[in-house]
N, C-alpha and C positions, 0 to 999 in steps of 0.2 A: 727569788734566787733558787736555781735548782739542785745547783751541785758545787758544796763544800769543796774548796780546793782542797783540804789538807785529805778529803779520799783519795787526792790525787800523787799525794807524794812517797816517795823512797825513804823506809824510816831510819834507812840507815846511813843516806848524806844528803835528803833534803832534797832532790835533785826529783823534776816531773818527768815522769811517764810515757806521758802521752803527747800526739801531737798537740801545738799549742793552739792550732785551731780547730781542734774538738774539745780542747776546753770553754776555749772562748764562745764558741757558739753553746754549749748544754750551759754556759752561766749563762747566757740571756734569754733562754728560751723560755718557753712558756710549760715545758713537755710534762710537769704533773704539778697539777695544781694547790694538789694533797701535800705535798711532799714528802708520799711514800717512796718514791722513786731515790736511788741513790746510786751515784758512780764509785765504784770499787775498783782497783788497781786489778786484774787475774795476770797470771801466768804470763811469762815471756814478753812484757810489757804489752799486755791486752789490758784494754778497757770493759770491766763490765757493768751494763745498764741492769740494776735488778731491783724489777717493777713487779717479785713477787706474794704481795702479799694477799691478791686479788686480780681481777680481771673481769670486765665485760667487755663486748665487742666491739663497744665507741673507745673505747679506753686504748684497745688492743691496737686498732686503727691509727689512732690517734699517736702511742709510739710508734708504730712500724713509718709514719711520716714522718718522723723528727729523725728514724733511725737511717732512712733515705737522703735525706738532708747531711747528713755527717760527711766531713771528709775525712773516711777513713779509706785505707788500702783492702781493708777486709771487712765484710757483716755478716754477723750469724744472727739469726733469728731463733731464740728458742720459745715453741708457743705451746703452754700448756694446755687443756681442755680449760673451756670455762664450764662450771658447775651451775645449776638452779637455772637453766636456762630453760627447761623443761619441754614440752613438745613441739618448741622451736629449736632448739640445740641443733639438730643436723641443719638448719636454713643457716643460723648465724655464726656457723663454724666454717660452714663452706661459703660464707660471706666474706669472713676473714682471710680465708684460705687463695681467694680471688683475689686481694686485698696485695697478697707476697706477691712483690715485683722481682721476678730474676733480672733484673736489668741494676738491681741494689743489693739485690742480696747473693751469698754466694753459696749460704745452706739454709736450710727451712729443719729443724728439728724437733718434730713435733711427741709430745707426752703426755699421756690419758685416751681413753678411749674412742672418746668422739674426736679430739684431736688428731688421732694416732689414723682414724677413720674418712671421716669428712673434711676437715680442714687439711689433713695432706694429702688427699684427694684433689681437692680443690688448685691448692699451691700447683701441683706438680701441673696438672692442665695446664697452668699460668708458663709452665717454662721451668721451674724452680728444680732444683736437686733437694729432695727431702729424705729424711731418717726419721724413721719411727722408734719411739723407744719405749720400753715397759715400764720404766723407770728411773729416778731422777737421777741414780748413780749410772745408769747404762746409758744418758744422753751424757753427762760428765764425759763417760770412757769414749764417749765419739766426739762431743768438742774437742778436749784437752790437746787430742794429738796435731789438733789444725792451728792453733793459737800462733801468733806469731807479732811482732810488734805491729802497733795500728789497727789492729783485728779491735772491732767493738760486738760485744753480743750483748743482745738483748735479753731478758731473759724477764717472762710474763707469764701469768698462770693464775690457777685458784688453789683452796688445800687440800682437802680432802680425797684421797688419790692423786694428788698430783704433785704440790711441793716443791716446786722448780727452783726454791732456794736450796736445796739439798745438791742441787747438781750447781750450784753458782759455789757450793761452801767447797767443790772440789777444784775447783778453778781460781780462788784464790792466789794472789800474789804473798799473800801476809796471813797466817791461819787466823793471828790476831783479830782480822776482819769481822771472824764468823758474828763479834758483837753485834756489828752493823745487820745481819740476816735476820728477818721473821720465824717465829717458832720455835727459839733455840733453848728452850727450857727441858729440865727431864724429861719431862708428862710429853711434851710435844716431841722427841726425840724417841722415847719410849712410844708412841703411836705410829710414827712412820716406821718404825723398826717393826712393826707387826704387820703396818699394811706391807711390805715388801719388802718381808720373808724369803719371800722364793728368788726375788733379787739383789 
């Protein structure tokens, strides 16, 4: 089972979110087997998918088809760089980046270098409207304003410069949530606060 309904509910009368058939489909599905993955209420009764506590490119693939699958009114794609990929990274970033169907998705958000480089290079070929972002807070400040009821976004990545939870903690429905995010410790909080600084 993927996805706890109670991520899914209103704490203040109990009342669900989101359409009933994107619940019903993320509870049967198969989409992480880990069960890192978790559905969180965000903003303006948005769904969010945040799958960030890692990422490689079978993984990445692997949700962007379940997130095609959804019947939602809206899909944002946020895709982090994957890290340790080493002198394959440009091949399986623009593998990925092939991978974003504009025909499902309606933005490609991409964050990290190679990301920001080759996989929205890639997308954009495909058709895609993509945003590049410096940083986890400056892809926040480009979802937030599209959010709208039935909008799901995905949100996937690695840590180390990149942290994609950081921009899910701003799209929150409930700040409460942040429990639910990776990394939320001082020491972890305290390091991305230095990696981006200047952002």
């Amino acid at each position: 089972m993927f996805l706890p309904l109670s991520n899914c509910i209103r704490p203040e009368n109990g009342s669900i979110f989101f359409n009933p058939s994107i619940i019903a489909f993320l509870e049967s599905s198969n989409f992480d087997a880990s069960n890192v993955a978790a559905a969180i209420a965000g903003k303006k009764q948005s769904l969010i998918i945040d799958d960030t506590y890692n990422a490689s490119p079978e993984a990445v693939i692997a949700a962007l088809d379940t997130l095609y699958e959804l019947p939602a009114k809206q899909k944002i794609a946020l895709m982090g760089q994957m890290n340790e990929l080493g002198k394959h990274s440009r091949t399986l970033h623009e593998e990925v980046g092939k991978h974003c169907d504009p025909k499902h998705l309606d933005l490609v958000v991409t964050l990290g270098r190679d990301a920001n480089t080759y996989l929205a290079a890639a997308a954009e070929k495909r058709g895609c409207k993509v945003m590049r972002c410096p940083s986890p807070y400056h892809a926040a400040d480009v979802i937030r304003p599209l959010l709208k009821k039935d909008t799901v976004i995905l949100a996937k990545g690695s840590q180390n410069g990149v942290y994609a939870e950081e921009a899910v903690k701003a799209l929150l429905a409930d700040h409460r949530d942040v429990k639910k995010l990776v990394r939320q410790s001082r020491q972890w909080l305290k390091v991305k606060e230095q990696q981006f600084r200047e952002h």
